[in-house]
C-alpha positions in Angstrom: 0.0 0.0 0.0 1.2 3.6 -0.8 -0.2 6.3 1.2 0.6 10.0 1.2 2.1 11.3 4.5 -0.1 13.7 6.5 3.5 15.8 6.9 3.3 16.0 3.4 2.7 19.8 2.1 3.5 22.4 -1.0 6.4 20.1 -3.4 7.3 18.1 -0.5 5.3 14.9 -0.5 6.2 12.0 1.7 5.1 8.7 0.1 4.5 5.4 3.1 4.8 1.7 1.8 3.8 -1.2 3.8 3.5 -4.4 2.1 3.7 -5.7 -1.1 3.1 -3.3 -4.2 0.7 -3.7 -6.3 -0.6 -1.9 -9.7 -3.6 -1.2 -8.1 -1.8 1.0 -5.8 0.0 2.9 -8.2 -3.6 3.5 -10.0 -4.7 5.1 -7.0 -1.0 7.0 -6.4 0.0 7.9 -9.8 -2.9 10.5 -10.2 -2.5 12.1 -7.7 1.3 12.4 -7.6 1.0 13.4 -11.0 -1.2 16.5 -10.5 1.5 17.4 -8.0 4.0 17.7 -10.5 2.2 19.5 -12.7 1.2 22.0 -10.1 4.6 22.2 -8.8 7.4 21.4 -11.2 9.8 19.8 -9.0 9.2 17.5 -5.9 10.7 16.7 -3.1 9.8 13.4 -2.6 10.3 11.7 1.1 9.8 7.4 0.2 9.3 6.3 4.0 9.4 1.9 3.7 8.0 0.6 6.4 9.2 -2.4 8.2 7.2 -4.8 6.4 7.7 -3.5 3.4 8.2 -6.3 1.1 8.8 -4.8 -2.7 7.1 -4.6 -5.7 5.1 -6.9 -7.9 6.6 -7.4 -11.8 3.5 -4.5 -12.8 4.2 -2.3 -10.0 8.1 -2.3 -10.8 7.0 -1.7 -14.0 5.1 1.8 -13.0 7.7 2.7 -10.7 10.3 2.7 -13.5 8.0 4.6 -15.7 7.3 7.4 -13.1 10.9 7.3 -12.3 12.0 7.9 -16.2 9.3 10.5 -16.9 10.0 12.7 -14.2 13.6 12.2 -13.7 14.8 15.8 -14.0 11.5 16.4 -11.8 12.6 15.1 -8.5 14.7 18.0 -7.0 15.6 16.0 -3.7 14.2 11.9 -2.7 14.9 11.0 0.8 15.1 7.1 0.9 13.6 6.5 4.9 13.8 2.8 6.0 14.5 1.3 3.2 15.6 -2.3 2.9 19.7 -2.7 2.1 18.6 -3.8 -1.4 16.1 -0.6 -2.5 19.0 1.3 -1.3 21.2 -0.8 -4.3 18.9 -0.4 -6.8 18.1 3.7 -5.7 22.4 4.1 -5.8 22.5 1.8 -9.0 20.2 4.3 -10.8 20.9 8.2 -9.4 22.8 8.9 -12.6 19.3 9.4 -14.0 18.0 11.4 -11.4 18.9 15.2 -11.4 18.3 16.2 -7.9 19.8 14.7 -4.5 19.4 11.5 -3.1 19.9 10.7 1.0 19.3 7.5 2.6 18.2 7.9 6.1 17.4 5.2 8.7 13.8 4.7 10.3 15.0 6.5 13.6 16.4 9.3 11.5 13.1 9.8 9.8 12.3 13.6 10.9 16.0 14.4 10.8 15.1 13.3 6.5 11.9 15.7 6.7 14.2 18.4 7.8 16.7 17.8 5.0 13.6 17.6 2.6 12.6 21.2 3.9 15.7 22.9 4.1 
């Protein structure tokens, strides 16, 4: 499940995962994290995995490579929070497409990550 973080406010979004991902949940998410880039530009995107966070299905992975090519240049700073050792890989393995920051902070660091995302 994806759900938007109630910390979440003007091109800062914080985005919590439990579980395993599913289309259906980027068919609820995708909307409405797509009107936010079109209202603001750039995000600042806060990806908080919580710890059951299992992954992605073969069609969610599929979405979340999509969003994450069409918007590349559009994520001005993504704060990784909690994220298994191997999301962190994969997040490393592609930043060369991303143009904005990338910081991986641990669950118990996860305001000192909302801070970074503000500042």
């Amino acid at each position: 499940m994806i759900e938007f973080m109630k910390e979440s406010s003007a091109g800062i979004v914080g985005l919590h995962v439990t579980g395993m991902l599913h289309e259906s949940d980027y068919a609820e998410f995708l909307p409405k994290l797509e009107e936010l880039f079109r209202e603001h530009g750039t995000l600042r995107v806060l990806f908080y995995a919580d710890s059951d966070f299992r992954g992605w299905d073969m069609s969610a992975a599929w979405q979340d490579a999509s969003l994450g090519f069409r918007h590349a240049a559009d994520f001005e700073r993504l704060a990784l929070v909690g994220a298994p050792d191997w999301v962190v890989w994969c997040v490393r393995l592609s930043a060369f497409l991303f143009k904005g920051e990338v910081r991986v902070f641990s669950a118990e660091e996860l305001q000192d990550a909302w801070h970074w995302l503000r500042g």
